[in-house]
N, C-alpha and C positions, 0 to 999 in steps of 0.2 A: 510408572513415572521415571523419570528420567534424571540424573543431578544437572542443576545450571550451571553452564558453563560460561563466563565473560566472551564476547565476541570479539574477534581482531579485530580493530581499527582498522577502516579499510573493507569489509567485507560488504557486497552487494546485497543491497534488501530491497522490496518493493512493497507497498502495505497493499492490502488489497481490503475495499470502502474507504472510500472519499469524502466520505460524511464528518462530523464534528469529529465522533470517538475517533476515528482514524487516522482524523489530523492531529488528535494528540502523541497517539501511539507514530506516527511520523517523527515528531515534536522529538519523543523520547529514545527512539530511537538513533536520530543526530547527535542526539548528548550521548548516549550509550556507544559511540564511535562506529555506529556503520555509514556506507557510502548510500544514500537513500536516492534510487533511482527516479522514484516516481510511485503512482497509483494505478493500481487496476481496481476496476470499476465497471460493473454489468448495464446500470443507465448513465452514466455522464459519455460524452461524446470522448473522441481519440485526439486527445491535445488541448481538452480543457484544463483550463489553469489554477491553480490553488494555491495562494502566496507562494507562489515563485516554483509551485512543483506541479508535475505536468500527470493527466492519467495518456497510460498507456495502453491501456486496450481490457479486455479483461482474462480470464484464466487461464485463454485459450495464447494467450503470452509468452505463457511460461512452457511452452513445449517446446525443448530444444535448449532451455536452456538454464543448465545443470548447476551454471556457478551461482543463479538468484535464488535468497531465500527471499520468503516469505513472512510477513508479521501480518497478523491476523486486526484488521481495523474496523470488523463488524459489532457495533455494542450488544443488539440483542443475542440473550445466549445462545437459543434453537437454531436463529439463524446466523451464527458465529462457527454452533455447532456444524451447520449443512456448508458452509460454505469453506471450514476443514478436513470434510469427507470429500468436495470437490475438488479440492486440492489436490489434496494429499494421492485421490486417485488420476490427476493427474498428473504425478510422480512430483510434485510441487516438496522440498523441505520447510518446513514451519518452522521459523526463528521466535527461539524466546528474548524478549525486552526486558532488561533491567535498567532504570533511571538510575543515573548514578550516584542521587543522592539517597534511596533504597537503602535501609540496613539488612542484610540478609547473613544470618549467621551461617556460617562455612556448612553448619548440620542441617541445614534445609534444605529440601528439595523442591526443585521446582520443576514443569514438566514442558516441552516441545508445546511453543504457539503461546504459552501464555506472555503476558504482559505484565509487569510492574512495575507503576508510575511512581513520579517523584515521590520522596518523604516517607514513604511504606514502609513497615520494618517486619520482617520475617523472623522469628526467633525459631532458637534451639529445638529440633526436631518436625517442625514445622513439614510439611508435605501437601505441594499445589499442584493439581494432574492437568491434565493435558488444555491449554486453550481458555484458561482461566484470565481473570480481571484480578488485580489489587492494585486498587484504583489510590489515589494519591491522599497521604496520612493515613491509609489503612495500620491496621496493627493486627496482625498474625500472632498469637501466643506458643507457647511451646506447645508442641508435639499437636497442634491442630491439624486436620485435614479437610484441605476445599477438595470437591468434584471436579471432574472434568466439563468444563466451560461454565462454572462457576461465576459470581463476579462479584467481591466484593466491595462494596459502593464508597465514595470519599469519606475516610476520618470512621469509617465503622469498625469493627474492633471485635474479634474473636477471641474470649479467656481460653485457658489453657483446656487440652482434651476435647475441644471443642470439635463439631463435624459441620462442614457446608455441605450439603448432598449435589449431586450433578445435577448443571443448568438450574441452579437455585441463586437467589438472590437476597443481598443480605444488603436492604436498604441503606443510603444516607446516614450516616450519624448513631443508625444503632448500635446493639451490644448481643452479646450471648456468652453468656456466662458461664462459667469453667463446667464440661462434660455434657454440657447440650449438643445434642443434632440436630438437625434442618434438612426435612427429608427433602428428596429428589424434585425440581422442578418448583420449587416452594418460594414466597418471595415474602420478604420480612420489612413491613416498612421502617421508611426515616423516622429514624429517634425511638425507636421501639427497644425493648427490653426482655430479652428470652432466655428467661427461667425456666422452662423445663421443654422438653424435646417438642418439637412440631413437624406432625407428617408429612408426607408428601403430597404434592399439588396442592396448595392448600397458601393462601393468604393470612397473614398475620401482621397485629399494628398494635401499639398502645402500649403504656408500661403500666402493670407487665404485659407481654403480647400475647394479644387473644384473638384467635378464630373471626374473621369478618363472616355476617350472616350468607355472604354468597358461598364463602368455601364449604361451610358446616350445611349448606343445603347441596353444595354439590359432592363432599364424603359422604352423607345420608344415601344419597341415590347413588353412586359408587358402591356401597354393602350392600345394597337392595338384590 
């Protein structure tokens, strides 16, 4: 992980997905003072238009050219995740986004590619790795840790000690309660309440959150 660092005013970015999430992470990025050149985009055409901002072709854009980051505007995690290996292996830098109305205490860490939108507050000790979401009115408690391409969903709220596992998702409006984990790949729905650890690949809903009967048949056959 990496510390965040505020970007100059002035710095060239390009988002790459053109889809809703992207135009947000756009959105937030103008307010976080960069020069936002445009979108790259795998199906929209070369100069399609998007409230006043234009795509420019896709990955294959950024060869050659060293002074553009990059903000990651893919919402699903897997393929947020695939599309910063694409990158990155084509020598692409991954800019992190901070909305500037974000509280983020000076002791947190944030890492390359992630995004945090409006109103989010990051506290003390706090640690978000690479290509992550805190998505807007998120609450980060102290010394919590999201995964890499993580995404923490509007207004949901991690207590303190708490773990997001990589490419896991922490629904809507939920909670998890101080020293809970959420294994890897794992998605926690809206309004749910997680009081004690929940493993990986595995769906959970309900206060408190419990095992949906697809996951608990699909861990059965996983130990088999």
């Amino acid at each position: 992980m990496n510390a965040f660092r505020s970007p100059q005013r002035g710095s060239h970015i390009v988002v790459y997905g053109a889809g809703g999430h992207g135009r947000v992470v756009a959105d937030a990025a103008l307010s976080a003072g960069f020069e936002l050149l445009g979108f790259l985009d795998d199906a929209l055409p070369v100069g399609h238009d998007i409230f006043g901002w234009r795509v420019l072709g896709n990955a294959d854009w950024l060869r050659g050219r060293l002074d553009v980051a990059v903000a990651l505007g893919v919402g699903a995690n897997a393929a947020r995740a695939r599309a910063a290996e694409t990158l990155t292996r084509a020598g692409a830098t991954l800019a992190t986004v901070v909305h500037p109305s974000a509280v983020l205490s000076p002791r947190a860490e944030v890492g390359a590619g992630t995004v945090v939108f409006a109103l989010a507050v990051l506290n003390v000790g706090a640690r978000v790795g690479t290509g992550a979401i805190i998505n807007s009115g998120a609450v980060v408690e102290h010394d919590v840790v999201i995964g890499d391409f993580a995404h923490v969903a509007s207004n949901a709220a991690l207590a303190g000690g708490a773990r997001l596992g990589a490419q896991a998702l922490l629904g809507t409006g939920a909670n998890v309660l101080p020293a809970c984990t959420i294994g890897d790949r794992s998605i926690v729905g809206a309004g749910a309440v997680v009081n004690r650890d929940v493993p990986t690949d595995v769906t959970v809903a309900g206060v408190p959150a419990r095992l949906l009967e697809s996951s608990v048949k699909a861990v059965e056959s996983d130990e088999r």
